[in-house]
Backbone as JSON, one array per atom type, in Angstrom:
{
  "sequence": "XXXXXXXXXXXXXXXXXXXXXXXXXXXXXXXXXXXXXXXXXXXXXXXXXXXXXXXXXXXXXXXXXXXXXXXXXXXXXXXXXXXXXXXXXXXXXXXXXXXXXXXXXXXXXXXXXXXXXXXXXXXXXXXXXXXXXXXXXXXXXXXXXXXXX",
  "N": [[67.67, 26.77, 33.83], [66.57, 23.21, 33.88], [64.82, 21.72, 36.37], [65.21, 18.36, 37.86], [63.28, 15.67, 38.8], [63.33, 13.4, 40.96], [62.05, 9.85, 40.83], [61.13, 7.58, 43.05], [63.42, 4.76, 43.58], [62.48, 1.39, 43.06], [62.57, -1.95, 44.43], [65.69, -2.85, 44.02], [66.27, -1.2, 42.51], [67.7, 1.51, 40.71], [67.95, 5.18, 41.19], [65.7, 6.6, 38.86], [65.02, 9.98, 36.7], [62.27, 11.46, 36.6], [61.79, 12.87, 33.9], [63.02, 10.91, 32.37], [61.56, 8.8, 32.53], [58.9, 9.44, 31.5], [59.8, 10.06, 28.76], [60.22, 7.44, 27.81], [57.65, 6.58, 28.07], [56.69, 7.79, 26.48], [57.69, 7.46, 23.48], [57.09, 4.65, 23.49], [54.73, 4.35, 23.3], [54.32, 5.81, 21.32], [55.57, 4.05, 19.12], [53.65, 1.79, 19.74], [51.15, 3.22, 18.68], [52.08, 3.43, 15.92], [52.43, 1.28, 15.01], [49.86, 0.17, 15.32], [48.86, 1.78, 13.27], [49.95, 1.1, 10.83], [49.42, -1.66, 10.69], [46.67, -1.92, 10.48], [46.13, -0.1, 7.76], [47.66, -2.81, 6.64], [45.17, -5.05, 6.96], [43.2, -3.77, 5.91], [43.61, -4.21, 2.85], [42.41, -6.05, 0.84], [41.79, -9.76, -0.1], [41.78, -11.09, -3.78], [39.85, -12.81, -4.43], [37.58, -12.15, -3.17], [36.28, -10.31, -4.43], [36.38, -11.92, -6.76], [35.81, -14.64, -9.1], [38.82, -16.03, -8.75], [39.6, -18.39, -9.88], [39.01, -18.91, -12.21], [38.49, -17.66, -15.64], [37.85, -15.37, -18.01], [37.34, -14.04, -21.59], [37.81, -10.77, -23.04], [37.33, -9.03, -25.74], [37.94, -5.81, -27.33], [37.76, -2.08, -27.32], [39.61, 0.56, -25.37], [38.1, 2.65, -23.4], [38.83, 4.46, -21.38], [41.7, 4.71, -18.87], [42.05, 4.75, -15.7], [44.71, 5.99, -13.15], [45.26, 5.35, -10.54], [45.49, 5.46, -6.65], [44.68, 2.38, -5.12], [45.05, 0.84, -7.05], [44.89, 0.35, -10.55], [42.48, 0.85, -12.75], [41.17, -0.32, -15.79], [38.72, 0.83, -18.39], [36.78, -0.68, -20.96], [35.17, -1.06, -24.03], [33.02, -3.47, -25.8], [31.49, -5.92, -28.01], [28.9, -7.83, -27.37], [27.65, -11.14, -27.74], [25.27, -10.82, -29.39], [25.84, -8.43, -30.9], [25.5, -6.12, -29.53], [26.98, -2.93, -27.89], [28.8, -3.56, -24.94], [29.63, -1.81, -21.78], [32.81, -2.46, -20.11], [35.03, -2.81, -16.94], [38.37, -3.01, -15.72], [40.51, -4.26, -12.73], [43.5, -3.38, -12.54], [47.24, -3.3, -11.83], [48.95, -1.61, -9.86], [49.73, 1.5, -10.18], [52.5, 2.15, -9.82], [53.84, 0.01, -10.39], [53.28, -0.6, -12.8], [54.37, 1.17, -14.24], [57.15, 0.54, -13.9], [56.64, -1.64, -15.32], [57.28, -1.14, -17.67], [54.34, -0.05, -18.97], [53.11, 2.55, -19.57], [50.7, 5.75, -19.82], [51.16, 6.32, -22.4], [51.03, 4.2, -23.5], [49.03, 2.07, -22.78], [46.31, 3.32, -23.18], [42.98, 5.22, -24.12], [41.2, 4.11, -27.4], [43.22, 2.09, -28.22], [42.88, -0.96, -29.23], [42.54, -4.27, -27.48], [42.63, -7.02, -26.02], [41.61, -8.69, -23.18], [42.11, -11.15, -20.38], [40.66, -12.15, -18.08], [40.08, -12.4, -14.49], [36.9, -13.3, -13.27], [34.09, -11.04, -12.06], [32.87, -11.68, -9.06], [29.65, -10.83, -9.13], [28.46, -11.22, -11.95], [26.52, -8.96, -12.72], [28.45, -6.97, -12.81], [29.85, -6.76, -14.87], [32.76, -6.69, -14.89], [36.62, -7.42, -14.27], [39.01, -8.61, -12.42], [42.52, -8.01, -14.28], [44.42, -10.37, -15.76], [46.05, -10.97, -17.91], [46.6, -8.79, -20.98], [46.35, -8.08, -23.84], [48.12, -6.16, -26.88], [47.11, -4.51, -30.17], [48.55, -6.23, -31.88], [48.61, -8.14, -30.83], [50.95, -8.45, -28.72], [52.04, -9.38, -25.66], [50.72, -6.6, -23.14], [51.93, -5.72, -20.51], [50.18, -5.63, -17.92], [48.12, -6.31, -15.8], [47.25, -7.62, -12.52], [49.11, -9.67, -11.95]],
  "CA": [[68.11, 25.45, 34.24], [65.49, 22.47, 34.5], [65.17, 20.73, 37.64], [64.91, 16.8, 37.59], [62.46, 15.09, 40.51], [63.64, 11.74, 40.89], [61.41, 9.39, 41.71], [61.77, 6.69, 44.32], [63.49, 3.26, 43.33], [61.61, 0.23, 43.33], [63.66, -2.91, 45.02], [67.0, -3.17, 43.57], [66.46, -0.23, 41.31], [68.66, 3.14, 41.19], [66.7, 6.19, 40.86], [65.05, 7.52, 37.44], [64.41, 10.86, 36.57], [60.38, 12.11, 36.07], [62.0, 12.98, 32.64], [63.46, 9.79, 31.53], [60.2, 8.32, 32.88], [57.86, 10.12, 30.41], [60.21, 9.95, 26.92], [59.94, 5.85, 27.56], [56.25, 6.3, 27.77], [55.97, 8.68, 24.99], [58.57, 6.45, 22.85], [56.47, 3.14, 23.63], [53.08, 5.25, 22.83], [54.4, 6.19, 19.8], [55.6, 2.99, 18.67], [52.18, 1.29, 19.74], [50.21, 3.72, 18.06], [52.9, 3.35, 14.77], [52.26, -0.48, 14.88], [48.54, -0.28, 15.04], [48.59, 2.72, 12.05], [50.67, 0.43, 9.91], [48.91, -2.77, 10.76], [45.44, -1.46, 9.5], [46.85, -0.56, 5.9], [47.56, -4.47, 5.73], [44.09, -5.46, 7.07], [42.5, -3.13, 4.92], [43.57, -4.37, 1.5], [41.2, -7.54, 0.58], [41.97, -10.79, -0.93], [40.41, -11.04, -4.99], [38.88, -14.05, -4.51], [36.22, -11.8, -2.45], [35.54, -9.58, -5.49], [36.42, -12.29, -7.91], [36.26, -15.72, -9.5], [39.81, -16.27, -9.1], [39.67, -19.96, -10.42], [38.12, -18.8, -13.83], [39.09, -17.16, -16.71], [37.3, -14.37, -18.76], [38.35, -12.86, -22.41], [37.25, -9.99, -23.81], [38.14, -8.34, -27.02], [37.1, -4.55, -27.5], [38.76, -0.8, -26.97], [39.92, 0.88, -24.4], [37.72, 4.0, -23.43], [39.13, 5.25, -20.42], [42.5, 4.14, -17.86], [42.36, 5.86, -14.45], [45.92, 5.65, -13.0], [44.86, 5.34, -9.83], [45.84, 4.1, -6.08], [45.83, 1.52, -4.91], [44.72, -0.53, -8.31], [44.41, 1.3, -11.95], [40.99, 0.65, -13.95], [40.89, 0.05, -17.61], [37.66, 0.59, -19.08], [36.54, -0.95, -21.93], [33.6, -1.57, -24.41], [33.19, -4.62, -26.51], [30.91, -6.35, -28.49], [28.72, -9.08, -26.73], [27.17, -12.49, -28.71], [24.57, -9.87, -30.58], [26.33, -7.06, -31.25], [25.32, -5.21, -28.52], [27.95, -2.68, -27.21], [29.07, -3.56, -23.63], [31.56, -1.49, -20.74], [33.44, -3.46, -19.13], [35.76, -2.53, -16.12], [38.58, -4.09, -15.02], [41.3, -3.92, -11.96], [44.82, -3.96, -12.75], [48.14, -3.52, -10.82], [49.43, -0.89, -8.95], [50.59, 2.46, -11.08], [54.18, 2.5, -10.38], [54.18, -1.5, -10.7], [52.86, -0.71, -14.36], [55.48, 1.93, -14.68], [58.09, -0.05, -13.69], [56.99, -2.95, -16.03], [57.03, 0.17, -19.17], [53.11, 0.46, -19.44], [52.51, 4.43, -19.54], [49.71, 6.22, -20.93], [51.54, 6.31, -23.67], [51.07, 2.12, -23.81], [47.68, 1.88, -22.37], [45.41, 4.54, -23.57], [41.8, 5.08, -25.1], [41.38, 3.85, -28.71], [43.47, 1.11, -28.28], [42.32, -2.76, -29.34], [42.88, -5.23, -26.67], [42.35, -8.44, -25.94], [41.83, -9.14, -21.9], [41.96, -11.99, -19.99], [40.79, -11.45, -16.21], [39.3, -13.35, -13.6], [35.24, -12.5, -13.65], [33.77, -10.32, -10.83], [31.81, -12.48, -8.38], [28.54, -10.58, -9.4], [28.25, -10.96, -13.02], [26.01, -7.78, -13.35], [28.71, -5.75, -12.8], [30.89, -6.4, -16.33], [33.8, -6.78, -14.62], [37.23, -8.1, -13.53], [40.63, -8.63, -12.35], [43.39, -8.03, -14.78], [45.45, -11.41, -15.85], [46.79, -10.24, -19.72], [46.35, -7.62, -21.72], [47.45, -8.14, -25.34], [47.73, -5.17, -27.42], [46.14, -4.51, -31.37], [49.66, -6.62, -32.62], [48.81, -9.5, -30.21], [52.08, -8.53, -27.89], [51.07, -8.81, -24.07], [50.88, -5.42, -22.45], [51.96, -6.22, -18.48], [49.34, -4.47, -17.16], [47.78, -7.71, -15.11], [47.96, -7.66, -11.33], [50.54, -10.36, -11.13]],
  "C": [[66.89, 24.62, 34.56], [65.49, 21.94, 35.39], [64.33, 19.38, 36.94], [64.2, 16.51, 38.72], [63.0, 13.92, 39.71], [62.65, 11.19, 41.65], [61.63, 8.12, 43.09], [62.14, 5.26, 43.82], [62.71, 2.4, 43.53], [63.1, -0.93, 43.89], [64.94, -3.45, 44.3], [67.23, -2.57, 42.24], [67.5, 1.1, 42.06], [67.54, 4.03, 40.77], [66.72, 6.58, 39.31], [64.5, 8.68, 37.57], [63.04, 10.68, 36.21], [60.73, 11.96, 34.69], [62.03, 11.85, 31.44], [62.64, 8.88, 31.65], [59.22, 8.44, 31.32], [58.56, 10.19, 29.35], [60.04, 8.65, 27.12], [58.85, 5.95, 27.53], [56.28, 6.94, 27.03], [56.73, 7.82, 23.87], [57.73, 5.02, 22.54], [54.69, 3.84, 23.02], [53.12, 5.21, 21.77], [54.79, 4.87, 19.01], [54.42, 1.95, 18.53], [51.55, 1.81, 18.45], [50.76, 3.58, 16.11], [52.41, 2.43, 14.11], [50.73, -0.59, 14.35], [48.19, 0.42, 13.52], [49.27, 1.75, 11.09], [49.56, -1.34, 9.66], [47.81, -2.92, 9.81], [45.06, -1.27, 7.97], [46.85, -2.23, 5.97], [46.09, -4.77, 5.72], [43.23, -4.94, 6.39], [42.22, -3.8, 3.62], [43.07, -6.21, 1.6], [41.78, -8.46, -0.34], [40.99, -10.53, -2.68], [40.29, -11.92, -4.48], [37.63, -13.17, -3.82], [35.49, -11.29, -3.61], [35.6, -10.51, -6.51], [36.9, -13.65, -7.77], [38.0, -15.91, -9.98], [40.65, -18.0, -9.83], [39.29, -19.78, -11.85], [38.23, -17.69, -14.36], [38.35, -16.41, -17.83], [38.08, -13.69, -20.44], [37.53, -12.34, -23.12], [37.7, -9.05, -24.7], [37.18, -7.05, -27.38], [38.52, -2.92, -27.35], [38.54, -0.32, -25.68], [39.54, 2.3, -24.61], [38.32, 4.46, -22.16], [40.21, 4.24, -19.39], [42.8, 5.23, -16.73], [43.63, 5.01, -13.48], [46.06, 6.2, -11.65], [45.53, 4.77, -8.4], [44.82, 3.6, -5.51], [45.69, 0.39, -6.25], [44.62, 0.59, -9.88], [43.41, 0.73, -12.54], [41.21, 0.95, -15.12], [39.36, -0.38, -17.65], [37.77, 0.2, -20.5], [35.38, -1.4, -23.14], [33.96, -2.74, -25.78], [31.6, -5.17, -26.66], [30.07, -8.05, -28.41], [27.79, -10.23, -28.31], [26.27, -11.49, -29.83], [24.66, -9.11, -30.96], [26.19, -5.74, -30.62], [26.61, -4.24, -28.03], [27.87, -2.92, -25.51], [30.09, -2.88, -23.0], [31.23, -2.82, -19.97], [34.67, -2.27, -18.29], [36.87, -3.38, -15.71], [39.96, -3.55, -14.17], [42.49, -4.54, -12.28], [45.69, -3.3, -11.69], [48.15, -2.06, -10.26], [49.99, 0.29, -10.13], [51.7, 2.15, -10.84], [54.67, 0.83, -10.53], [54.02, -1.4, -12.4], [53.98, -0.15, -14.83], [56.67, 1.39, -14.73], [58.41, -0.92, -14.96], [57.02, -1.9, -18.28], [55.43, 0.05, -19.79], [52.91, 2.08, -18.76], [51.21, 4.2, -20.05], [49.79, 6.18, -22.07], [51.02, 4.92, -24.48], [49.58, 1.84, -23.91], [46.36, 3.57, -22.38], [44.49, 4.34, -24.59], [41.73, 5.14, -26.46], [42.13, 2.39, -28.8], [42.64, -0.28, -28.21], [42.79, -3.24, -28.29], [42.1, -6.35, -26.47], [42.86, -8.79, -24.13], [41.72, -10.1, -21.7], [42.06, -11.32, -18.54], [39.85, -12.46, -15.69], [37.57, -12.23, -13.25], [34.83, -12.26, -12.23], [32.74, -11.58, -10.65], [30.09, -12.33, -8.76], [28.2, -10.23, -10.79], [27.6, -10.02, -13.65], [26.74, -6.89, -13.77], [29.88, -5.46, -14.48], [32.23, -6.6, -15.83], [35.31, -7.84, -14.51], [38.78, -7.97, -13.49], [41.74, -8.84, -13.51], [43.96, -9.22, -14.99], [46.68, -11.17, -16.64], [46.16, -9.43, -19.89], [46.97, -7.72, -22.88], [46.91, -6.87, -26.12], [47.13, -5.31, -28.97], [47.24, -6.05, -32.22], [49.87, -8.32, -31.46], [49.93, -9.61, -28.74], [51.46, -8.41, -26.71], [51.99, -7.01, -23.58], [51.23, -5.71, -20.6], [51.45, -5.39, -17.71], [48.82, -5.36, -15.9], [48.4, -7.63, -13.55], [48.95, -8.66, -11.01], [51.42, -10.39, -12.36]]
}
């Protein structure tokens, strides 16, 4: 049998168990600590405009060597052929895997060998080759909805 200590009312209170004391603070703890663990995820994930000219418009036409299906963003790589014939990779950040899945891009859809034709907003630091997803048209011209929005 557990015993209860009650503690002593405060002015125009009835008494509370010790017990029923300590599950409202462990209850309110846990909810705090819930709030702040949840919160953090939002504050975490970054605006593009930090990583990227989101006002301006990039297209690059080449194949697709490698799609890592990834969270929280999937990466298509790609290499393409700059003003002198140079081969170039390029990188670029697209949506969310099960947002792709949803919209019917698989592996099956988006996979190495494939032609494409991107359009993405250009990484802030032009060294890096990069950028945000807009389109994706496949060898037949059709868009692929790979594109974070």
């Amino acid at each position: 049998m557990r015993m209860t200590t009650l503690t002593r009312p405060t002015r125009g209170a009835s008494f509370v168990a010790k017990s029923e004391v300590a599950t409202r603070v462990r209850f309110i703890t846990g909810m705090v600590l819930g709030l702040g663990l949840l919160s953090a995820g939002l504050l975490a994930h970054h605006a593009a405009s930090v990583a990227y000219h989101v006002d301006r418009e990039i297209t690059v036409q080449g194949v697709v060597t490698e799609v890592k299906w990834e969270n929280p963003h999937t990466w298509v790589y790609v290499e393409a052929k700059d003003a002198s014939g140079k081969v170039v990779k390029w990188s670029f950040e697209g949506a969310v895997p099960n947002q792709l899945y949803r919209r019917g891009v698989t592996p099956a859809v988006l996979k190495p060998g494939v032609r494409v034709t991107i359009k993405a907003h250009p990484a802030r630091d032009p060294s890096r080759n990069a950028g945000e997803l807009t389109e994706v048209l496949g060898p037949d011209g059709k868009p692929i909805h790979a594109g974070v929005r």
